[in-house]
C-alpha positions in Angstrom: -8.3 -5.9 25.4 -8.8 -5.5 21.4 -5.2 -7.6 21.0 -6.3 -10.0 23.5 -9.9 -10.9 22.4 -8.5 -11.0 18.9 -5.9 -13.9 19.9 -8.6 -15.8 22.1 -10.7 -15.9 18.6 -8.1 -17.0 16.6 -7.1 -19.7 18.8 -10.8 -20.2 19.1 -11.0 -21.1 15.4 -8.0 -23.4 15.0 -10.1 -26.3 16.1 -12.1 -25.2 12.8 -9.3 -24.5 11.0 -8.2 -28.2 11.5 -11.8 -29.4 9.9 -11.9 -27.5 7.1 -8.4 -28.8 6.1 -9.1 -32.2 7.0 -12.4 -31.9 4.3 -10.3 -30.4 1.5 -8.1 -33.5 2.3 -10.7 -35.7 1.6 -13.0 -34.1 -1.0 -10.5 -32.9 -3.1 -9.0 -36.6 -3.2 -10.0 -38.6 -6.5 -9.5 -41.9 -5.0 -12.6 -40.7 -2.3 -15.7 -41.9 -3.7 -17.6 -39.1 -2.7 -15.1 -36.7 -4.4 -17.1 -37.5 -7.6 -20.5 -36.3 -6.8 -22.2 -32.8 -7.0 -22.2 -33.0 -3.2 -18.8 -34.0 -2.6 -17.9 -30.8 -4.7 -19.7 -28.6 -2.6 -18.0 -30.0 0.7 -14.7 -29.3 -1.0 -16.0 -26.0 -2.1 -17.6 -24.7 1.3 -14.0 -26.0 3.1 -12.1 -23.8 0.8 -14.1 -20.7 1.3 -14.2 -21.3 4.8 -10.8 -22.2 4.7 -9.8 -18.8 3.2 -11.4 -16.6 5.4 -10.2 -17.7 8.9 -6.9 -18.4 7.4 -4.0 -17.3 10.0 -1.8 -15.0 7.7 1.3 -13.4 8.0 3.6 -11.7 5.9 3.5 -12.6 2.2 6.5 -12.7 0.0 6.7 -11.0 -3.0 6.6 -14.2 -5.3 8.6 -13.3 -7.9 11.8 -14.4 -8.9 11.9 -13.6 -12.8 10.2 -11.9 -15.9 9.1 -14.8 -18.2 9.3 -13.3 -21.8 9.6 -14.6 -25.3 13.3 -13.6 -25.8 13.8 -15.8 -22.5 14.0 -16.1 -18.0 15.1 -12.5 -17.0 16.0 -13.3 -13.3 15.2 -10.5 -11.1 17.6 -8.8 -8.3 16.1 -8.2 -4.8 18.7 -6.8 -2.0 17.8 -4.7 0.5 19.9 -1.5 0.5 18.9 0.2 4.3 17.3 -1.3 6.9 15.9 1.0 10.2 13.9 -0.6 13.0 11.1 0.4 11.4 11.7 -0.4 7.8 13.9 -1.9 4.8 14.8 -0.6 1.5 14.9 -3.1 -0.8 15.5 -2.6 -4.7 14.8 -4.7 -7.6 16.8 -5.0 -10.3 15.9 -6.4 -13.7 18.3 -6.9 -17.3 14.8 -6.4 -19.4 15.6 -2.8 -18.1 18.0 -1.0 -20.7 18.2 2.6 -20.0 16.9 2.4 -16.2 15.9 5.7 -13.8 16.1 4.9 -9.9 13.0 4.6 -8.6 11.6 5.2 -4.9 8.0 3.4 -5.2 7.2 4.5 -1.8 4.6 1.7 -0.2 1.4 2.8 2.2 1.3 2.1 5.8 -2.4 1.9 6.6 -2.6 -1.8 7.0 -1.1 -3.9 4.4 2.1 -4.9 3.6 4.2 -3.7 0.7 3.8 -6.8 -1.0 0.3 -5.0 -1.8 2.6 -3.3 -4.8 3.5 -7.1 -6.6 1.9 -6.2 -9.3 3.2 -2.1 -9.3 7.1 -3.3 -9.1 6.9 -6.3 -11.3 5.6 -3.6 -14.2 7.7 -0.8 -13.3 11.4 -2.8 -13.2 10.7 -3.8 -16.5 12.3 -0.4 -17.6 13.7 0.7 -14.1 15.6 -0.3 -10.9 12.9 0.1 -8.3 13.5 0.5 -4.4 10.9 0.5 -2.5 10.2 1.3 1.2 9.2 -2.2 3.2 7.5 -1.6 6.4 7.8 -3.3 9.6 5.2 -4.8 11.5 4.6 -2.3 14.8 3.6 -5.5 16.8 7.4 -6.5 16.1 9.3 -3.6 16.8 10.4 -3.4 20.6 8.9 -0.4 22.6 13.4 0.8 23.0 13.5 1.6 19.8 11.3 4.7 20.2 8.0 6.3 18.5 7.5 6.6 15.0 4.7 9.2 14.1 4.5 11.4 11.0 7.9 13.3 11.5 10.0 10.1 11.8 7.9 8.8 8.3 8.9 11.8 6.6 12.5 11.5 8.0 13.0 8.0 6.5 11.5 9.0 2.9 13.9 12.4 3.3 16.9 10.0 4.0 16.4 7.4 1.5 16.0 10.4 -1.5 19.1 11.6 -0.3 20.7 7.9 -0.1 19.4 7.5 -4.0 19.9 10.5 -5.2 20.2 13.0 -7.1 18.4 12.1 -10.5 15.6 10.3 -8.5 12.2 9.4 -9.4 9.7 9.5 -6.3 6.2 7.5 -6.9 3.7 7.4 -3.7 0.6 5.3 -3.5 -2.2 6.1 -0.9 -1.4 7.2 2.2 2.3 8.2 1.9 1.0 10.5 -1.3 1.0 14.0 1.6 3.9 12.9 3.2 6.0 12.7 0.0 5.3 15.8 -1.0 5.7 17.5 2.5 9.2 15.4 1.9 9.9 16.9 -1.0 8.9 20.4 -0.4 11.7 20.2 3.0 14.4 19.6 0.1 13.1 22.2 -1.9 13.2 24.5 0.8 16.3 23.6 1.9 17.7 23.8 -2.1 18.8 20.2 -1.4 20.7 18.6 -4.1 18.7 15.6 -3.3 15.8 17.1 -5.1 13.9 14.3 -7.2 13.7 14.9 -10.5 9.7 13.8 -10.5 7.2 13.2 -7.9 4.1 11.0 -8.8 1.3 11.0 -6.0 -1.3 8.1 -6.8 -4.5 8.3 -5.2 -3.4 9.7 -2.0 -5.3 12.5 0.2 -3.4 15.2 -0.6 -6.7 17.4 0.3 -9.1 15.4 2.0 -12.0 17.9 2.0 -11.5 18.0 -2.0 -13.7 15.7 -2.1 -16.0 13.4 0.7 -15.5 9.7 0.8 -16.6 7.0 3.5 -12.8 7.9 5.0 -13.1 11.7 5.3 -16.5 11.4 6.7 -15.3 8.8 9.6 -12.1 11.4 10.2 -14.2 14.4 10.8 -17.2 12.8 12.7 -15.4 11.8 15.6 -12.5 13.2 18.5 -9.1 12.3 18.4 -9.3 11.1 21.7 -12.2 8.7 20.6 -9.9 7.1 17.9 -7.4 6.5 20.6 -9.3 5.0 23.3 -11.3 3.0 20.7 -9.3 2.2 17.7 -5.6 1.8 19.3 -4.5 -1.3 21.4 -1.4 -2.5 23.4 0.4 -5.3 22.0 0.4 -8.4 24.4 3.2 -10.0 25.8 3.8 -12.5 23.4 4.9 -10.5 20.7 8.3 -8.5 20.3 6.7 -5.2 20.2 5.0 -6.9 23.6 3.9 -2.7 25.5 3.8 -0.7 22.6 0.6 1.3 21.4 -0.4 0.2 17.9 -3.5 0.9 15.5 -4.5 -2.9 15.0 -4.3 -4.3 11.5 -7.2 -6.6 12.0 -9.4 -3.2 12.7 -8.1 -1.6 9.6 -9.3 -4.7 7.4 -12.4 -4.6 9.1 -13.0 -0.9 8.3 -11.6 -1.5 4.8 -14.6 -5.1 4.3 -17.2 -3.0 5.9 -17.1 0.2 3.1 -17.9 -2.9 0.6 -18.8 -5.3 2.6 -21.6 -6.9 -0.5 -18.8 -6.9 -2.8 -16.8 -9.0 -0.5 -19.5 -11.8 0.2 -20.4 -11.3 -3.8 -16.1 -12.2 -5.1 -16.7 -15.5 -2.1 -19.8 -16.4 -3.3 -18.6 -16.2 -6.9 -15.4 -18.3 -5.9 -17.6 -21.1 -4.3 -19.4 -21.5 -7.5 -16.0 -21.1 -9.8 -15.1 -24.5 -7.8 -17.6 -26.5 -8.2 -17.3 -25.4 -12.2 -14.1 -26.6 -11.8 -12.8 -23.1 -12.9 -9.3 -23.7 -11.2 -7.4 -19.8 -13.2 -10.9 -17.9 -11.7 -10.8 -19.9 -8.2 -6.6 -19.2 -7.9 -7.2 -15.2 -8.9 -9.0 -15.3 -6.4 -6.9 -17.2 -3.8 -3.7 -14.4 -4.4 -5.9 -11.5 -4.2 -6.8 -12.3 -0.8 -4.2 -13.7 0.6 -2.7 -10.7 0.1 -5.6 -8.4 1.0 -6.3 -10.2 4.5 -2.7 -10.5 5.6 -2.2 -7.3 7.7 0.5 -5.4 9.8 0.0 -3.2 12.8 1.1 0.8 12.7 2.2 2.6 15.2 -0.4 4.6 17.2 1.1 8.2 16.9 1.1 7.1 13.6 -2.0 6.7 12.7 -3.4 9.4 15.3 -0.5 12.0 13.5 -2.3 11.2 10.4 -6.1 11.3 11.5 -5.5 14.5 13.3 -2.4 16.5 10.4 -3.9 14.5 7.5 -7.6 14.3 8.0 -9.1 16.6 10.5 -7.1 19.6 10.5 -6.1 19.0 6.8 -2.6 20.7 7.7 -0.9 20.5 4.9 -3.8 22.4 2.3 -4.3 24.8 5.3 -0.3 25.5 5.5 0.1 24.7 8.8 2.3 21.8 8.5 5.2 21.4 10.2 8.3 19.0 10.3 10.6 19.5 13.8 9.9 23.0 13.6 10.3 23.7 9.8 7.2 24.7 8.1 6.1 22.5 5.2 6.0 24.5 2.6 5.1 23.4 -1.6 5.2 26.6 -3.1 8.5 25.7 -2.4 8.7 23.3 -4.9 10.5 24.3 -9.0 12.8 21.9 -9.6 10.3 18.6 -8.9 8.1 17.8 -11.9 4.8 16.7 -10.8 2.6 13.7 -11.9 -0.7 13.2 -9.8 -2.4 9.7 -10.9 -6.7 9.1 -9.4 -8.9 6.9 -10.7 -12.7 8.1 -11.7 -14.4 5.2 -9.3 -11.5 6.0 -6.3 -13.9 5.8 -3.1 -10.7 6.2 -0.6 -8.8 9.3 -2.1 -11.9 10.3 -4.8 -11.0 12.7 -7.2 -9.8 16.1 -6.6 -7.8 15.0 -3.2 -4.3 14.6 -4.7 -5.2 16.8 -7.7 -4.9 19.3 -4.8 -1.2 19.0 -5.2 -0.8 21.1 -8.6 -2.6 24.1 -6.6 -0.4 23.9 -3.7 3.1 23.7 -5.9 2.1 27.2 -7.2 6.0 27.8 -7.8 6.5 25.2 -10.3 6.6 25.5 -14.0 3.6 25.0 -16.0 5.2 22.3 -18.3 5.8 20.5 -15.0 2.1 20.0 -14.2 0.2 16.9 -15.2 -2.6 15.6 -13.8 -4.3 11.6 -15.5 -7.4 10.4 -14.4 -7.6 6.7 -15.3 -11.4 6.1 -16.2 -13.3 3.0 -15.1 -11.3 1.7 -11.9 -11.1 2.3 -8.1 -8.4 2.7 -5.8 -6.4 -0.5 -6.7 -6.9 -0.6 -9.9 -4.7 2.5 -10.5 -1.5 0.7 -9.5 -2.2 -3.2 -10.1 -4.3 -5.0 -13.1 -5.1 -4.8 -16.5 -5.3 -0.4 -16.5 -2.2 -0.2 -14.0 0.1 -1.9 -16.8 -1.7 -1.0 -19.8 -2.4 2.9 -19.5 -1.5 4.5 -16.1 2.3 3.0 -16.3 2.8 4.0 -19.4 1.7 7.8 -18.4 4.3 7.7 -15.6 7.3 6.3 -17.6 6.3 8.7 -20.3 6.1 11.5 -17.4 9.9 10.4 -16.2 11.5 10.1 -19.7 10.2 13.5 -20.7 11.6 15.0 -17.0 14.9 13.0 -16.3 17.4 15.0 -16.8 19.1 15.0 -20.3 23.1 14.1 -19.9 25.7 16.6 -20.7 27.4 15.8 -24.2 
């Protein structure tokens, strides 16, 4: 019923959708008298905020083609490398990069699509060649090609380390953050030549009870049972996946706008008035952030109920209970694996302390392999995209992976 009142309201709003296009038509249209005046502005202004919200969205691209820099165009390579029912590797390749490390960014899947790390990959294959794992829509993938909880997630990242390695760099952001390292630590266990040289985990719950957020507090205050009868839907007929069970990516942003929902109505209310200044560069910041923040993907439901239940409420992986098809998950297993972890002081989705968690649990690894950078000032975007992302907390992880990449035999 979610899936199908969700498509009767977005049909419901195309009439709507037609109108406010129709007024940015006309508003924004010097030769309309009206266009001129104070209240002609705000028209234009109201359709465009209006506009932007009930906006039908899918998939973004990635919107990059090249590095612009003074010594000239530096066109950028994108191929994809694997591609799994349930997922692409794609790489990005760049000439600006002179001595480059392979890099496995490995994207969340809690919502958004990868495109989410732009701004991450356009810094990072300055100086390396960056894959990085694409995630399919659930709503698209047909119920024949199977499940895909927690144990199939960590199978893909242990396959694609194994494809790129060895001499492999492993950055997570978010939600993969436990599930790379529960990757890892099956290599390590398994004294896989795979083994990455470095692992950075970037504001991921590692250990949610480290520290309470809006997130842990919503894990632990209801069943597992109530998240599935309430929070996971069957995708309709209309769609490829048309009988599978997903988590909604509508209900995801929802739950995402409502833990800030005044800073949401503050950014629209700002953007409103930026267009009627005229402020076109404030107005169009605006525009690509949330574009990309409101277009969503479904995930699977044992994917999301894997993670509630392992992740969240049982905290398995900080209790040592983990398992992966039978093997115990394991970091103490961990000594070759330098580890980076990467939070940000104002993080109010993985605060502080829940992927710090990680240097405690890789009790086996050197002490010169440790690192832990807290980026002061920003949230849980700003630690991989803006002005801090490029400026400082990039610069800690490249430092991290020159100082661990393996030095070549002379």
């Amino acid at each position: 019923m979610l899936y199908t009142y969700f498509d009767m309201q977005s049909a419901a709003l195309g009439p709507m959708r037609a109108m406010t296009q129709l007024t940015k038509t006309y508003f924004n249209n010097p030769l309309f008298p009206l266009s001129q005046t104070y209240m002609g502005k705000i028209m234009a202004a109201s359709a465009d905020v209006i506009e932007g919200v009930i906006r039908h969205r899918g998939k973004p691209e990635w919107g990059f083609q090249a590095i612009h820099r003074e010594d000239g165009i530096h066109p950028i390579d994108l191929a994809r490398i694997d591609h799994r029912p349930f997922g692409d590797l794609i790489r990005f390749k760049c000439d600006l990069a002179k001595s480059p490390k392979k890099i496995l960014l490995v994207s969340p899947m809690s919502g958004h699509f990868a495109t989410l790390l732009r701004g991450t990959v356009k810094t990072l294959v300055e100086h390396h060649e960056v894959y990085v794992t694409d995630w399919t829509d659930a709503s698209k993938v047909p119920v024949s090609d199977g499940e895909f909880g927690l144990d199939e997630y960590i199978e893909y990242l242990i396959d694609y380390i194994k494809l790129l390695g060895p001499d492999l760099h492993v950055i997570a952001v978010c939600q993969p953050a436990p599930l790379v390292l529960a990757a890892v630590s099956i290599l390590a266990a398994n004294d896989d030549p795979a083994q990455p040289s470095t692992m950075t985990l970037m504001g991921g719950p590692i250990d949610p009870g480290a520290a309470e957020t809006e997130v842990t507090k919503l894990a632990d205050s209801k069943s597992l049972s109530w998240f599935k009868d309430n929070l996971t839907a069957t995708v309709p007929l209309q769609y490829e996946g048309s009988g599978r069970r997903v988590y909604p990516g509508f209900l995801q942003l929802a739950a995402f706008i409502s833990m800030n929902s005044m800073r949401h109505v503050d950014a629209h209310m700002q953007h409103f008035n930026n267009l009627i200044k005229g402020d076109g560069d404030s107005a169009e910041s605006h525009k690509k952030f949330y574009d990309e923040y409101l277009s969503v993907m479904d995930v699977t439901a044992e994917f999301y109920l894997d993670t509630i239940q392992h992740i969240f409420q049982e905290r398995s992986l900080p209790n040592g209970t983990m398992t992966w098809k039978g093997q115990l998950v394991d970091p103490s297993k961990i000594k070759k694996t330098a580890l980076l972890t990467v939070e940000g002081e104002l993080d109010d989705i993985s605060a502080p302390g829940q992927t710090e968690a990680a240097h405690e649990m890789c009790s086996s690894l050197a002490k010169n392999k440790h690192k832990n950078h807290v980026e002061a000032g920003v949230g849980h975007y700003g630690i991989f995209n803006g002005r801090k992302w490029r400026e400082s907390v990039s610069v800690v992880i490249n430092d991290f992976i020159e100082k661990h990449h393996p030095k070549e035999k002379k």
